[in-house]
N, C-alpha and C positions, 0 to 999 in steps of 0.2 A: 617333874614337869609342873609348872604354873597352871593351873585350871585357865581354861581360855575363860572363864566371868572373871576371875580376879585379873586377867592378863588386859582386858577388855577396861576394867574400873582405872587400872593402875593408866593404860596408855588417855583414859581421857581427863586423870587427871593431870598428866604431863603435858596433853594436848591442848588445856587453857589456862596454862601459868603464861605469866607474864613475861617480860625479857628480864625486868630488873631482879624477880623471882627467881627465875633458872639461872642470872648468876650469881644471884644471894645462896642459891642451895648448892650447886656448885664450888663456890669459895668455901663452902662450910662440911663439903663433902659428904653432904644427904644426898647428890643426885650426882651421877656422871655424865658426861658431857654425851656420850654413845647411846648412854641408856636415851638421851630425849630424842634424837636424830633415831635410833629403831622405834620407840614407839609412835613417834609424827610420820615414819613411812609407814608402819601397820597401819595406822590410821586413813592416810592417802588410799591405802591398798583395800582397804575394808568400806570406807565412806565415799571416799571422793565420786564412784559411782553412781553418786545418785545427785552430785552437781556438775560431774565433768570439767572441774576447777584448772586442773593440770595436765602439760599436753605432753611434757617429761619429769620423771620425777629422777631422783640419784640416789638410788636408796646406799651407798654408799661413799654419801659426802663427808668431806674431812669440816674437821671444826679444829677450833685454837683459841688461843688464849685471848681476852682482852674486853672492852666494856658491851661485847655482843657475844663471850663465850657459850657455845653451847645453843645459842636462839636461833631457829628453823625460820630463813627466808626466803619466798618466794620472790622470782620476779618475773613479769612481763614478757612476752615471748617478741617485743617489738626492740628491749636491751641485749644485747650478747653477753653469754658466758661462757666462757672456754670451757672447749670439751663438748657442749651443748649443741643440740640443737636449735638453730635459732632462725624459727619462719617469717613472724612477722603474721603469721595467719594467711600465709599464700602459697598458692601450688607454684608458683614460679620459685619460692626460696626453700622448699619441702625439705632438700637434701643438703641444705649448709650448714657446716657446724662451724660455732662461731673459735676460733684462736685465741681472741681477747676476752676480757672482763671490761662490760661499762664502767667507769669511774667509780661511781655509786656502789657497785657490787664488788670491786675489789679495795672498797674502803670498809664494806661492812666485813668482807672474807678477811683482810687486816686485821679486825678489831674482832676474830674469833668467830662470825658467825658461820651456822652449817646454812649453803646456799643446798635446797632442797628438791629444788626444780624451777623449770621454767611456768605458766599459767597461760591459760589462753586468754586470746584477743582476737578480733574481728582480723577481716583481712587489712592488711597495711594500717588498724583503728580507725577502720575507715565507718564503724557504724556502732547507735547508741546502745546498739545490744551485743551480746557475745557470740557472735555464728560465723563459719566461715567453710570455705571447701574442704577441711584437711582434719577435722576436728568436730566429736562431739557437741551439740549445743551448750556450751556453760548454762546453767538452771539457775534459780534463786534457791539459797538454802533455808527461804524460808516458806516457799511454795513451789511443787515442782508445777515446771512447763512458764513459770513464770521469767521472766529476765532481772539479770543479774546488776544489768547496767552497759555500758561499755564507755570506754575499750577496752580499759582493766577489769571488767566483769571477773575475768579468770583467778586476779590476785583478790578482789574483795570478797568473792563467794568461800576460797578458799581458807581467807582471816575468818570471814564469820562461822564458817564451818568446824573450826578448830585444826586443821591441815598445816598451818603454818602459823607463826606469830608475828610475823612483818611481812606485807610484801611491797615490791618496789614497782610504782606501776608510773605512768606518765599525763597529763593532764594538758591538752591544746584547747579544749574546747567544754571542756569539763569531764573528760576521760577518767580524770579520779575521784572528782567528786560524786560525778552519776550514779556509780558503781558502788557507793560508802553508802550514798545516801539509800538506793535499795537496798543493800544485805544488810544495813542497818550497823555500821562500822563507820570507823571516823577516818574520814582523809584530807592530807592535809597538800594544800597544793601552797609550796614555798615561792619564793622574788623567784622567776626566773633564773638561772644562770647558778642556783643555788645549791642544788645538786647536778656538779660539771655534765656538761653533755661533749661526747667524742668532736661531732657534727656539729657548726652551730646552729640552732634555730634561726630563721634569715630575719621575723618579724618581731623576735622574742618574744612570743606568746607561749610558747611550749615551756612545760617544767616539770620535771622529776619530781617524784615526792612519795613517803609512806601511807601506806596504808598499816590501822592497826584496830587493836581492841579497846584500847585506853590511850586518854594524852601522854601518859607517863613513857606507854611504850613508842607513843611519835616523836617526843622529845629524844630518847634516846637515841632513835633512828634519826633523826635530823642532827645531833651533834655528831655521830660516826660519817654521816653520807656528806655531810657540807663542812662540816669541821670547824664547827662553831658553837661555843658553850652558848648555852640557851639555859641556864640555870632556874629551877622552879625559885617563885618568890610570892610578895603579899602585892597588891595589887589596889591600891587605891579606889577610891567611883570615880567611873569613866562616864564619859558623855559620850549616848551610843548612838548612830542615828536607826532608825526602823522602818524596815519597807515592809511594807504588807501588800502589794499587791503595785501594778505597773501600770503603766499610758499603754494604749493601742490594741484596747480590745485583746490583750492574752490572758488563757484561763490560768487559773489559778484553782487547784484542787482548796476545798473547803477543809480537808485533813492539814494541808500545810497550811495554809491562813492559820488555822487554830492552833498547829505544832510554833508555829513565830508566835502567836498573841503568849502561849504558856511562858515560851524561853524569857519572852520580855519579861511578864509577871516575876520569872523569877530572878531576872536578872534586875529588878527594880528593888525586890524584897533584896535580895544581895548588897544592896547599895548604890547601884549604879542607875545614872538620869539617861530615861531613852525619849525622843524625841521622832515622832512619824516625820520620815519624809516623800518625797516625791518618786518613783523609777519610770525613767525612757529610756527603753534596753534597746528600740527597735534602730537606732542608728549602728550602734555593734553588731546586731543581728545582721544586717543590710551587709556591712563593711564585711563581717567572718566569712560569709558566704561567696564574698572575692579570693579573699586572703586563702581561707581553707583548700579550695578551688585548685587554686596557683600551685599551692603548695605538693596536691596529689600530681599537677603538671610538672611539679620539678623530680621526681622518681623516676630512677633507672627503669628503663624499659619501654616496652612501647606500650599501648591499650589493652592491645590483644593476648597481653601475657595476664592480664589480673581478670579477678570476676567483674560483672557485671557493672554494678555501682562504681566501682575503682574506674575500668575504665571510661565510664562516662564521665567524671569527674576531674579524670585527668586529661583526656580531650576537651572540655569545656576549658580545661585552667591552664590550657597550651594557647588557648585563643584570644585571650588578654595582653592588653597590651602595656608595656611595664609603667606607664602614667597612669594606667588604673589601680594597676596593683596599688602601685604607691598610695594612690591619693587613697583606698581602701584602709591602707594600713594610717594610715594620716588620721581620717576619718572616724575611723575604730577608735584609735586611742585619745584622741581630744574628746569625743563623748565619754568614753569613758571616765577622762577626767573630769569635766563639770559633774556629772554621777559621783565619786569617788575622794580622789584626789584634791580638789579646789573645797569638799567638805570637811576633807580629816582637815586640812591645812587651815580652817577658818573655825576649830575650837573642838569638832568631831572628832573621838580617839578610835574608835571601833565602829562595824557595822554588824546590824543583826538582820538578816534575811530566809526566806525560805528557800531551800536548797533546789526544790524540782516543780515544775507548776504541772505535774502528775505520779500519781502512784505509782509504784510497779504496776506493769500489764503483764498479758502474757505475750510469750515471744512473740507471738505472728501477729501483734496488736502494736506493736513498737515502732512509734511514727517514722518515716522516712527522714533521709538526713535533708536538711532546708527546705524543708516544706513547712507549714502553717503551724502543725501540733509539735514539728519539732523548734521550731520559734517557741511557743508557749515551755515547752519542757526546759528551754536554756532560758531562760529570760533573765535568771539571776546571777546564770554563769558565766554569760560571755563580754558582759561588761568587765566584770573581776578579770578576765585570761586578758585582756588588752590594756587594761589597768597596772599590769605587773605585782600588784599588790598580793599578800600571802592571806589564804585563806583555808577555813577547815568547814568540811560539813559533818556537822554534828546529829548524832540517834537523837530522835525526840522521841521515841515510842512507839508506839504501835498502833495503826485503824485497821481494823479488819483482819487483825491477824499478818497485818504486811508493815514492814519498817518504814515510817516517816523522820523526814530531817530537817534541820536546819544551819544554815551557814554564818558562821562569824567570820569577818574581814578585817585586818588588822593592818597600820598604819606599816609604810613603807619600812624593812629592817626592824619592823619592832615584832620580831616572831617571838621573842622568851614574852610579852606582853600578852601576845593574842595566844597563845601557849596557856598560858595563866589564868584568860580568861574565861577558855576553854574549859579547863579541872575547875573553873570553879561551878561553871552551867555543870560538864560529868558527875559532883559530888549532889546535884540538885534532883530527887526523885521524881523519874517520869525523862531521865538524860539519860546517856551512856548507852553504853553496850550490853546487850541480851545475847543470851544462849538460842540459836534456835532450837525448838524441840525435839530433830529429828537428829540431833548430832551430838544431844548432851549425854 
């Protein structure tokens, strides 16, 4: 019998290899494909306890051949995966298990991966933290009692934790990037429509996308899920523009000011010309707070089947009338264009922003959805979700022992670009991804 210390060493170190790693060792027959899938469920079984990351796990998932052989992912309990249970984070869907595979997940299960569980999310993603009726609080794996993010809080606590090495989480309103930018993990929210959705999105705001440890492993994950080479490459100086800070009175934590001044720094020393410009998030802010709305209005069911916030949300977004909608979604996205869009197209190749205009808190401190402090929290994000453009929130480091980030935005379809630009900020010290301490 294996000493449980040596059984312990060997499963963490399985627990933070890479995708391109496990099927480098794999094809070279250092590592079996079983052997990573039992020691990432010991792992779940032994760790996950102290972030509440996953709401099912399968400790007997099948894996296969192909450019995700062997790599443990996680996905969102809001995607179905047959066999699974799949809530959505509601006592109304507790006991459905889903028949199908989202697209995304039966492209990655094609391309060899072990799908390892579902992760928690809020009820229906309906809130910026991870809590709901049905489920443990998802934690920060880098402080407990603190939040993780949401909605995908479940799949980013569990990246950063070591529990899994992709997970597949979804992004309306900055669901994947909230959630990257606290546990301190990179996510990357693709064009719309980029990782297929079953359902369409009605205002296409909504987007699929990975979560992971490194760009290497988003890239991979993005070429199995949308099915599109995104080839690493060298990368010219870009003209980048640079927000530091917004119109309309939102705060803006002095941590991320400083984590955007560094990336710039080092994205100048890199080669590349960044130039300050202007942000007025507050007309997307105005517009999401219809659209979002609408959106909880268009869900099966009545009020009284969801908690609290849902059904207020959904009653509010039943009482709209469809020229508002519209003109919201109208609204949203022409700002966001002059923001965005009208700059890459007038000589801007990329943008560099700060990801959150607040740290982690702890959970019961996690501003409400459309109120004041959650305006301030999105400010950077919900321009980008009505913009359609592809973006990634990037590790800046650490204040206070808690993960800071920042966001690069990259020019319509040019993902292998902002990909690129990406590893090159990840290779710059004081970037990328850290171990927390309680899970290395």
């Amino acid at each position: 019998m294996v000493p449980e210390s040596i059984s312990h060493s060997l499963d963490r170190e399985i627990g933070w290899l890479g995708a391109a790693e496990i099927g480098d060792r794999i094809r070279r027959g250092t590592l079996v494909r079983d052997e990573v899938t039992s020691a990432v469920v010991r792992r779940i079984d032994r760790l996950d306890r102290k972030v509440h990351s996953f709401v099912h796990v399968e400790p007997q998932a099948s894996t296969g051949d192909g450019l995700l052989a062997g790599v443990p992912v996680g996905v969102k309990d809001t995607q179905p995966v047959a066999g699974m249970r799949w809530t959505s984070g509601a006592l109304k869907w507790r006991e459905r298990i889903a028949d199908h595979d989202a697209i995304p997940v039966a492209r990655a299960r094609a391309a060899g991966a072990t799908i390892v569980g579902k992760t928690n999310t809020p009820e229906l993603a309906s809130n910026p933290s991870t809590i709901n009726d049905l489920f443990p609080a998802t934690e920060n794996p880098w402080r407990a009692g603190y939040t993780p993010g949401g909605s995908s809080g479940g799949s980013a606590a569990a990246v950063a934790a070591g529990l899994c090495t992709i997970a597949i989480g979804d992004d309306y309103g900055g669901s994947i990037r909230i959630p990257a930018a606290c546990c301190g993990v990179l996510g990357y929210r693709p064009t719309p429509g980029d990782f297929p959705e079953e359902v369409p999105d009605a205002p296409h705001i909504n987007s699929r996308g990975p979560m992971a440890r490194s760009v290497a492993d988003l890239r991979i994950a993005f070429e199995v899920m949308a099915g599109v080479r995104v080839p690493a490459g060298k990368i010219g100086s870009l003209r980048i523009a640079l927000v530091i800070g917004s119109s309309g009175g939102l705060h803006l934590d002095e941590a991320g000011r400083d984590a955007t001044a560094r990336a710039a720094d080092t994205l100048r020393a890199q080669g590349h010309r960044l130039e300050v410009v202007d942000w007025a998030p507050l007309p997307c802010l105005d517009a999401y707070h219809v659209v979002r709305r609408v959106s909880f209005g268009a869900i099966e069911g009545e009020p009284s089947d969801y908690g609290d916030f849902v059904a207020a949300a959904m009653t509010k977004g039943r009482t709209f009338a469809g020229v508002t909608y519209f003109r919201a979604v109208q609204e949203g996205t022409v700002a966001a264009r002059k923001l965005l869009q009208d700059r890459l197209e007038s000589g801007f190749d990329a943008f560099l922003t700060p990801t959150l205009g607040f740290l982690p808190m702890p959970i019961d401190q996690v501003p409400a959805f459309f109120g004041e402090q959650w305006n301030s929290q999105n400010q950077f994000l919900l321009p980008v979700s009505f913009s359609g453009l592809p973006s990634i929130a990037m590790p800046a480091g650490l204040h206070d022992g808690i993960p800071v980030s920042v966001q690069l935005v990259g020019r319509y379809r040019h993902d292998a670009e902002l990909l690129d630009l990406a590893a090159q900020l990840e290779s710059a010290q004081g970037f990328g991804f850290e171990r927390p301490p309680l899970f290395d």
